[in-house]
N, C-alpha and C positions, 0 to 999 in steps of 0.2 A: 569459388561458389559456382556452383551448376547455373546455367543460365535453360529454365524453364519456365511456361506459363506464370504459375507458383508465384516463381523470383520476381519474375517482371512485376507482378500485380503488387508485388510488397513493396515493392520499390515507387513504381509510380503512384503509392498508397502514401508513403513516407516524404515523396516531395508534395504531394497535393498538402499531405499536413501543415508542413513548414511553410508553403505558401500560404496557409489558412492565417497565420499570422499576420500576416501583413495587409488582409482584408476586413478581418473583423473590427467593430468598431472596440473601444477602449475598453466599456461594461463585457461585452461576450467575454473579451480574451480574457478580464479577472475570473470570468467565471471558467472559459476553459484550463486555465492557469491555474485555480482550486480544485479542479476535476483531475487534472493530471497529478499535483503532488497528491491528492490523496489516493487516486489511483496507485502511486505506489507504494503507499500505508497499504492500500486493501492487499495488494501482492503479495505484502510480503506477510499479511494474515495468512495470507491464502497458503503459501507453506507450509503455513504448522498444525494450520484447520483445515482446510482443503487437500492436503495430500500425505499428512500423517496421523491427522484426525486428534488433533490437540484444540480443545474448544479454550484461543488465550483472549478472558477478558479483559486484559488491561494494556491492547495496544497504544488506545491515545496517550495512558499514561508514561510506553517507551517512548512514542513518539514527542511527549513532553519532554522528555530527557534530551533528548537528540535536540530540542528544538532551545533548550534550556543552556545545554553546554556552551552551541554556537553563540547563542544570542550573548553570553557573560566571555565568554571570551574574546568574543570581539566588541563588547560596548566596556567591561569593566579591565579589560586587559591588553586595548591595542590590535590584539593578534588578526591578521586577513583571515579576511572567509576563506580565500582557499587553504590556510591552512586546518581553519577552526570546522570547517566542513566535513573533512574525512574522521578527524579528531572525536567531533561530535558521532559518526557513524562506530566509531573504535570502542568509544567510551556503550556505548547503549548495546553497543553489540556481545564484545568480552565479559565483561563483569557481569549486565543485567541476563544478557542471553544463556550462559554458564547457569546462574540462577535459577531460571526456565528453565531450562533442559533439566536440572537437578530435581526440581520441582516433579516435571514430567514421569520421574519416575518414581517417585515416590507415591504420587497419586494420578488416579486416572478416572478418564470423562467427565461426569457430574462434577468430583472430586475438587480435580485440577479445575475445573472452572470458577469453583466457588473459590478454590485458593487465589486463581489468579485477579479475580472481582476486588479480591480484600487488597491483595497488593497493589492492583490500581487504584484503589481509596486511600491508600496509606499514602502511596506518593505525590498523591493528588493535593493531601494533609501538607505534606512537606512542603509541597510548593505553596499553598497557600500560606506556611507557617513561616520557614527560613526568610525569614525580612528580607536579612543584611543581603543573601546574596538572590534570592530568586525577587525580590520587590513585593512579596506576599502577595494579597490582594489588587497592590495596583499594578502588578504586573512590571516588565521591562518594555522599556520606549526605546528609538532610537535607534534602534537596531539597522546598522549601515546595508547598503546594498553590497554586492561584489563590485568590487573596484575595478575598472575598466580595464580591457583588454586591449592591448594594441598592438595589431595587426600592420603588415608592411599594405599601401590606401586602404586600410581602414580600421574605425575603433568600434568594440564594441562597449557601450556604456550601459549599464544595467540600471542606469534610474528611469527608463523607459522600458514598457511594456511587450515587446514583438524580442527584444534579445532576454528577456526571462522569458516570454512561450517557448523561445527554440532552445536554452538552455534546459529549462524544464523538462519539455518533450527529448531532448537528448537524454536525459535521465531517467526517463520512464523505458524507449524505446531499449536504454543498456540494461535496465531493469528487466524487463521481457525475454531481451536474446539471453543473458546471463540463466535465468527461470526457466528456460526453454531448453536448453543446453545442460543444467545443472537435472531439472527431471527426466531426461532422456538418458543420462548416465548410469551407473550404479547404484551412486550415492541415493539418486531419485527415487528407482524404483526400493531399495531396501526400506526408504519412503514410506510408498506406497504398502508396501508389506504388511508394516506396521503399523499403516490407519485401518487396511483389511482385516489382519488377524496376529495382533502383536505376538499371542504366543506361541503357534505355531514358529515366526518367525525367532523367537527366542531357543525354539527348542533344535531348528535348524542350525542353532549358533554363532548368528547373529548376537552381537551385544550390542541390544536395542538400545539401551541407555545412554551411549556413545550417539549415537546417530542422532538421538532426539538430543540432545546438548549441541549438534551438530548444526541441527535443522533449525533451533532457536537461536544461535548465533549468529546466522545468516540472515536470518529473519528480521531481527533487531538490529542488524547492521543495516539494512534497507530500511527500513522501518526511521533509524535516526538519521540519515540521510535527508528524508521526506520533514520529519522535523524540522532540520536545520535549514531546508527548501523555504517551510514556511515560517519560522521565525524572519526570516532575511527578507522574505517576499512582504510579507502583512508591514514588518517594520515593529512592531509592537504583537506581543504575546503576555498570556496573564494565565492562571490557574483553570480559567474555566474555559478556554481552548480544550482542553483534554480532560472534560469528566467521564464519569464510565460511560456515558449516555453516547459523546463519540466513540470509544472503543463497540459497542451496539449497534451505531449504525455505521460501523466497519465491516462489524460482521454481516448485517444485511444486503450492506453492495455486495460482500461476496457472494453470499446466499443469492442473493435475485439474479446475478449474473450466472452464476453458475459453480460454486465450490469443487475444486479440485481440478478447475480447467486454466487457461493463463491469461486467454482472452474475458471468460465470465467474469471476474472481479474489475476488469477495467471496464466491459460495458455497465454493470452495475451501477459502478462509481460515477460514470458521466451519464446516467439517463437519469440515476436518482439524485444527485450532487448537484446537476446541473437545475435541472427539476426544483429543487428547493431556493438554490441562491435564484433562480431567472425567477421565479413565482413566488414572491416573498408570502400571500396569504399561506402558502402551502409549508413555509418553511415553521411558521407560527404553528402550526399541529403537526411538523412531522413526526416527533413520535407515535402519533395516533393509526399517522399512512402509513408509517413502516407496520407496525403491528398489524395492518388489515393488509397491506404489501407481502407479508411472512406468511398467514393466514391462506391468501390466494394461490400464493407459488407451493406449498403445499398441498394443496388441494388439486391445482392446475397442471402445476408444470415444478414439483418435487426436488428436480437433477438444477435447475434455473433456468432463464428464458432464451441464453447461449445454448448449451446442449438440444434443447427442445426446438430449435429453429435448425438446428444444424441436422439434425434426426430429419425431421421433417423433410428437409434441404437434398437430403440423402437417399430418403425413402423415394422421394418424386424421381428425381435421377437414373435412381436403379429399377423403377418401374418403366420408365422412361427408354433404357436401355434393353430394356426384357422386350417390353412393343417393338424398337427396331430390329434387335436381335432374328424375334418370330418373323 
């Protein structure tokens, strides 16, 4: 790695964080702790709406999945999280994301969305319906922590609070570089192609179809990951963790941050996420904020409130630079 400004600032960014742990009191860090796995729900929205321009409603309901597989394999089956972890991401990602992607091409914009609405209601059915194994309505309890790690002096034990912030953040942060890396590629941009102007790029010869089955795999592999974060974290999940209403306001932290960018969905996530669990009246009508929060950024700031600060940020600079210049 180049060692520049840049670098440096991401780095003394990245330990200030993981210090932040270990200062906050108990309440913040659940709330930072809820901010960051769903931070990487919104991410991995953000790839299929944000940068290929697939509007998918029914993220909470993968993320139910992901969050479903762990939690019965390791409450009804023995199995460790670390196995039942990546498991859970394999299982949400192949099958459902294969799915998606198929989806994807058979219908588009409007389309796909209404399709994918349904299928997050249908799975959402399942979960409330399948007794024996998802616990219907009452949901699964119980649900083990990750089992300790031990280190040569020292362990780490995950029934406390500061080593699930730094596991977590370690999984958002691999989340980001992977996203960051994976859009600057090919794969990325052919992406981008395809949320700009599908058919042109089809007529280039692109087989679009491929790529979006591509981009939904990926998607839902991260996506059940963050599931399986929060099944293990809360301890206890139930059906109505993931009705379409969270897949909605996933889509909103993306929106308010900034869709199609990497940083917008996770400031989204921790300014409205954080927002609702720290200010519980607020939480009691968030549907109402989001709607007049959708409303505003529309109107104000379109692109979300990342791009529109960074433009800003830019514009002053290079005005900045022109004054010294002359």
């Amino acid at each position: 790695m180049i060692i520049n400004k840049k670098n440096i600032a991401i780095i003394i960014l990245v330990l200030f964080l993981f210090f932040l742990g270990s200062i906050l009191n108990e309440y913040l860090i659940h709330i930072t702790i809820m901010s960051l796995i769903f931070g990487i729900a919104a991410l991995s929205l953000n790839l299929v709406f944000g940068y290929t321009g697939l509007p998918n409603l029914a993220q909470a309901a993968f993320m139910g999945i992901g969050a479903y597989t762990s939690a019965i394999l390791t409450v009804k089956y023995a199995i460790s999280f670390w196995i039942a972890f990546p498991i859970a991401a394999i299982i949400t990602g192949l099958p459902f994301g294969f799915l998606l992607g198929i989806l994807s091409s058979k219908a588009k914009g409007l389309s796909f969305g209404i399709i994918t609405l349904m299928l997050g209601i249908t799975i959402y059915i399942i979960f409330q319906g399948w007794h024996e194994v998802t616990g219907g309505f009452l949901g699964l309890g119980n649900i083990p922590v990750p089992p300790s790690i031990h280190l040569p002096y020292i362990t780490i034990d995950f029934s406390s609070s500061v080593p699930w912030y730094s596991f977590v953040l370690i999984m958002l942060l691999v989340t980001i570089y992977f996203f960051t890396k994976l859009i600057k590629s090919r794969i990325g941009r052919t992406f981008i192609a395809i949320r700009e102007d599908e058919t042109l790029t089809t007529f280039s010869g692109v087989q679009t179809a491929h790529y979006k089955i591509l981009c939904a795999i990926i998607s839902l592999v991260f996506v059940g990951l963050a599931g399986s974060l929060y099944a293990h974290y809360l301890g206890y999940i139930s059906p109505e963790s993931f009705k379409d209403w969270v897949s909605f306001e996933l889509i909103i932290y993306t929106f308010f941050g900034g869709a199609g960018t990497i940083l917008g969905p996770i400031i989204g996530t921790f300014v409205l996420r954080s927002s609702f669990e720290y200010f519980q009246i607020l939480s009691t009508y968030r549907l109402i904020i989001c709607g007049i929060i959708i409303i505003l950024i529309v109107k104000f700031m379109p692109n979300g409130i990342y791009p529109f600060f960074k433009n800003k940020i830019i514009t002053k600079l290079s005005q900045k630079n022109m004054k010294k210049a002359s």
